[in-house]
C-alpha positions in Angstrom: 175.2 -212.9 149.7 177.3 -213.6 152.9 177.6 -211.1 155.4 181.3 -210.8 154.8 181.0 -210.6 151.0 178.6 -208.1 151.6 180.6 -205.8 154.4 182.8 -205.7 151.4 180.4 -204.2 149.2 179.5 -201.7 151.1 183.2 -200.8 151.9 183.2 -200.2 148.2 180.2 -198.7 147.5 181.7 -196.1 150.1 185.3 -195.4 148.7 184.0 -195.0 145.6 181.7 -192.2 147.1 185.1 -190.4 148.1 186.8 -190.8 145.5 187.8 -187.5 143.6 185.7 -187.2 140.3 187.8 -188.7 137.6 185.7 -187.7 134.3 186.2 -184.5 132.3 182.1 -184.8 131.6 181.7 -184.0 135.2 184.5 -181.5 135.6 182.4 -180.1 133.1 178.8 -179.7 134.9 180.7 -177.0 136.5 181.9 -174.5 133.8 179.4 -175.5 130.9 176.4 -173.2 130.3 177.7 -169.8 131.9 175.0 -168.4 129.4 172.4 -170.0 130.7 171.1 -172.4 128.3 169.1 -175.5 128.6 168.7 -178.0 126.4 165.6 -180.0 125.2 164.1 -181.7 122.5 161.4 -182.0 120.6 159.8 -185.0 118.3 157.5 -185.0 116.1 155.6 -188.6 115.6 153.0 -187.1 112.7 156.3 -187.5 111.1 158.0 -190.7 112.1 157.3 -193.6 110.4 159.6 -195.6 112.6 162.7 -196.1 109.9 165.2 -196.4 112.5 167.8 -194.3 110.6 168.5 -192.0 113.7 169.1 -195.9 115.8 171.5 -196.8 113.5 173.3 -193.6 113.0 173.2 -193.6 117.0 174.9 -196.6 117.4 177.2 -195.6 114.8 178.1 -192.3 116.3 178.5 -193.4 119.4 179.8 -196.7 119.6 177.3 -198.3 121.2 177.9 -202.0 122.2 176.3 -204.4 120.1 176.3 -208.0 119.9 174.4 -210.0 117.2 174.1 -213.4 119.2 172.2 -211.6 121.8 168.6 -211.3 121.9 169.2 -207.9 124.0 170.9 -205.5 122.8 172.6 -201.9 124.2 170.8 -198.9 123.1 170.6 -195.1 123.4 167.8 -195.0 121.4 165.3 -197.2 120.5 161.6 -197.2 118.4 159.0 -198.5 120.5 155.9 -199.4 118.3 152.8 -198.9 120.1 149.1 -199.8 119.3 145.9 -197.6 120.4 142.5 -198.9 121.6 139.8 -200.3 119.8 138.4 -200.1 117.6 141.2 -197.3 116.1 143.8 -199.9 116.7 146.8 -198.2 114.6 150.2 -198.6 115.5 152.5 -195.6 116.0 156.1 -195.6 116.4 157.8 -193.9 118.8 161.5 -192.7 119.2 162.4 -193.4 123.1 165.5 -192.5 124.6 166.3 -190.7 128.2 163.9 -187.7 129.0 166.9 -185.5 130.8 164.8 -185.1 133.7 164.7 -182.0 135.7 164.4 -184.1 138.7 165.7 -187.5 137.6 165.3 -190.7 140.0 168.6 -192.5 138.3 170.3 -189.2 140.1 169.0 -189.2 143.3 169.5 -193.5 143.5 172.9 -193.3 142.6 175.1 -194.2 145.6 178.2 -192.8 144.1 176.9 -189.7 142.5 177.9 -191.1 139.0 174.9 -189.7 137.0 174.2 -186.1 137.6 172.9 -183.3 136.1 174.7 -180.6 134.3 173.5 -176.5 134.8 172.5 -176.9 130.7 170.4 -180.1 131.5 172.0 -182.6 130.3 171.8 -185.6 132.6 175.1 -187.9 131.8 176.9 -190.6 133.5 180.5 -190.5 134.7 181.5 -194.0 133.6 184.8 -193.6 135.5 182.9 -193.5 138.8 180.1 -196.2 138.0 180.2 -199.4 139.7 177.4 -200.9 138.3 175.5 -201.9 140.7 172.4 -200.7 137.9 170.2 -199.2 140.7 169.7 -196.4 138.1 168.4 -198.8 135.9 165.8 -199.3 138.5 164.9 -196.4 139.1 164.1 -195.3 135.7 160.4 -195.0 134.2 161.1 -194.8 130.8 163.9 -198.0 130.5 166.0 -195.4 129.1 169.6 -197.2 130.8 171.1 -200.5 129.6 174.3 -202.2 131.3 177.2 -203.1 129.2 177.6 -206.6 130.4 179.9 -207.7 127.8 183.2 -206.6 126.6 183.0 -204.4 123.3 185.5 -204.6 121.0 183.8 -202.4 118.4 184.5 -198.9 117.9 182.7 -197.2 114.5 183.7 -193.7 115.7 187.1 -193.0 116.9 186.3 -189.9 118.8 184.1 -191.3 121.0 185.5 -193.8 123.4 185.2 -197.3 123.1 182.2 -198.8 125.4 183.2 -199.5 129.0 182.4 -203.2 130.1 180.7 -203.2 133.6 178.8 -199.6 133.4 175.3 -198.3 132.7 174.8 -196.7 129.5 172.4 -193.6 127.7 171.2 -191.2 125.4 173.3 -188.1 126.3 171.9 -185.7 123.8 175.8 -186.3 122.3 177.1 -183.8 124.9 180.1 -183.6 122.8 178.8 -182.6 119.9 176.4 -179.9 121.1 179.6 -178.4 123.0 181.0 -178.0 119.8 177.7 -176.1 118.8 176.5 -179.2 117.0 173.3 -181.2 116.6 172.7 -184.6 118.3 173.7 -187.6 115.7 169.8 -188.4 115.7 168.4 -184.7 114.6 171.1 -184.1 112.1 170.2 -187.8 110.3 166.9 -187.4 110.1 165.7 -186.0 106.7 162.2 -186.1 107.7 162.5 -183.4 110.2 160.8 -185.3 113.2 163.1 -184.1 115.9 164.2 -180.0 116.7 166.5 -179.9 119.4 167.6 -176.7 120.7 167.8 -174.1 124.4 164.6 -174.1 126.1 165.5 -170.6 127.9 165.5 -169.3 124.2 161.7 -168.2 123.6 162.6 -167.6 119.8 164.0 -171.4 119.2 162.0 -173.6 117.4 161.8 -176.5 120.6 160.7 -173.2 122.7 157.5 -172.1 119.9 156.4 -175.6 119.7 156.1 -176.4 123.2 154.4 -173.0 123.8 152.3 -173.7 121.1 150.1 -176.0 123.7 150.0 -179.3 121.3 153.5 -181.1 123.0 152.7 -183.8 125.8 155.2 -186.0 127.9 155.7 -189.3 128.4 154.3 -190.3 131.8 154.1 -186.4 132.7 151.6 -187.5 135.6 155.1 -188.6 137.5 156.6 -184.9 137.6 159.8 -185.2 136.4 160.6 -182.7 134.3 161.0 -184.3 131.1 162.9 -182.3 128.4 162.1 -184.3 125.5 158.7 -183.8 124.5 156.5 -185.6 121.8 153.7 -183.8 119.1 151.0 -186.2 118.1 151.2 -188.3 121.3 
């Protein structure tokens, strides 16, 4: 990059910074959870046999950009399927998607503040403010980001906007939905019962009595970041 290209860059980078936030998701960090709720998830992988119904009705719900002559793909959620050691070498699958950190590194990297955490937990991205520059990406342990480097032209749910070409991309627990006093997409499609999503705060909620119960781990807890989705036969 030449100097001048990137003086420009930076001139950007730095308006962008000022600019007035132009999302009603962020607008929102401010007046949600007044009763002091905060969300988490849990999944349970002695029940998952890696179907991929919740992908699917993921994509679905939330019109996540897909393009079959790719070999990469967008996603919100994926299934990873992972192997153990020998000589127990079984492979388990394992629904990934972003953690909702309580001290997230895509935040803190962001040079425009576009991802952020709402007071319920809820990490999101204001796609109105993101230039793309995919630091987030970076910065993320658990690949839980993808960048929408295509146009979409798709849209399978008209309530949910069409994707935004040029921006990063997540699981957002379907903010819109749980507003509304809903279920994410994924929870609600699975018959199975492997995910429970619900208020961490609330001792008596299911997520609350399994975590307490002592058998829940996190991926890669040993990096301290507050992960709020957490996993039962890990």
């Amino acid at each position: 990059m030449e100097r001048r290209d990137f003086l420009k860059l930076g001139g950007i980078v730095a308006a962008a910074g000022a600019v007035a936030p132009a999302s009603s998701l962020l607008y929102a960090s401010k007046v949600e959870s007044k009763n002091g709720n905060k969300y988490g998830m849990v999944i349970d992988l002695t029940k998952c046999d890696g179907c991929g119904e919740c992908v699917s009705a993921c994509r679905t719900a939330n019109n996540v950009a897909t393009f079959p002559d790719e070999k990469i793909n967008n996603h919100l959620l994926r299934i990873a399927h992972v192997k153990s050691k020998f000589p127990n070498s079984q492979e388990q699958a394992i629904p990934l998607m972003c953690m909702h950190c309580d001290n997230p590194p895509c935040v803190h990297v962001c040079p425009v503040k576009a991802s952020f955490v709402r007071k319920d937990g809820i990490v999101l991205i204001d796609k109105h403010r993101c230039i793309g520059c995919r630091y987030c990406m970076v910065a993320c342990p658990y690949k839980a980001r993808s960048f929408v480097f295509k146009h979409h032209e798709g849209s399978s749910n008209p309530e949910v906007p069409k994707t935004m070409h040029g921006v990063v991309e997540k699981c957002e627990f379907c903010v819109s939905r749980v507003d509304h006093g809903q279920l994410p997409v994924c929870v609600e499609t699975c018959k199975k019962g492997v995910m429970s999503f619900g208020n961490l705060n609330d001792k008596d909620s299911q997520v609350s009595r399994l975590i307490t119960s002592g058998r829940v781990h996190r991926v890669r807890e040993d990096l301290h970041l507050g992960a709020k989705v957490y996993y039962l036969g890990l």
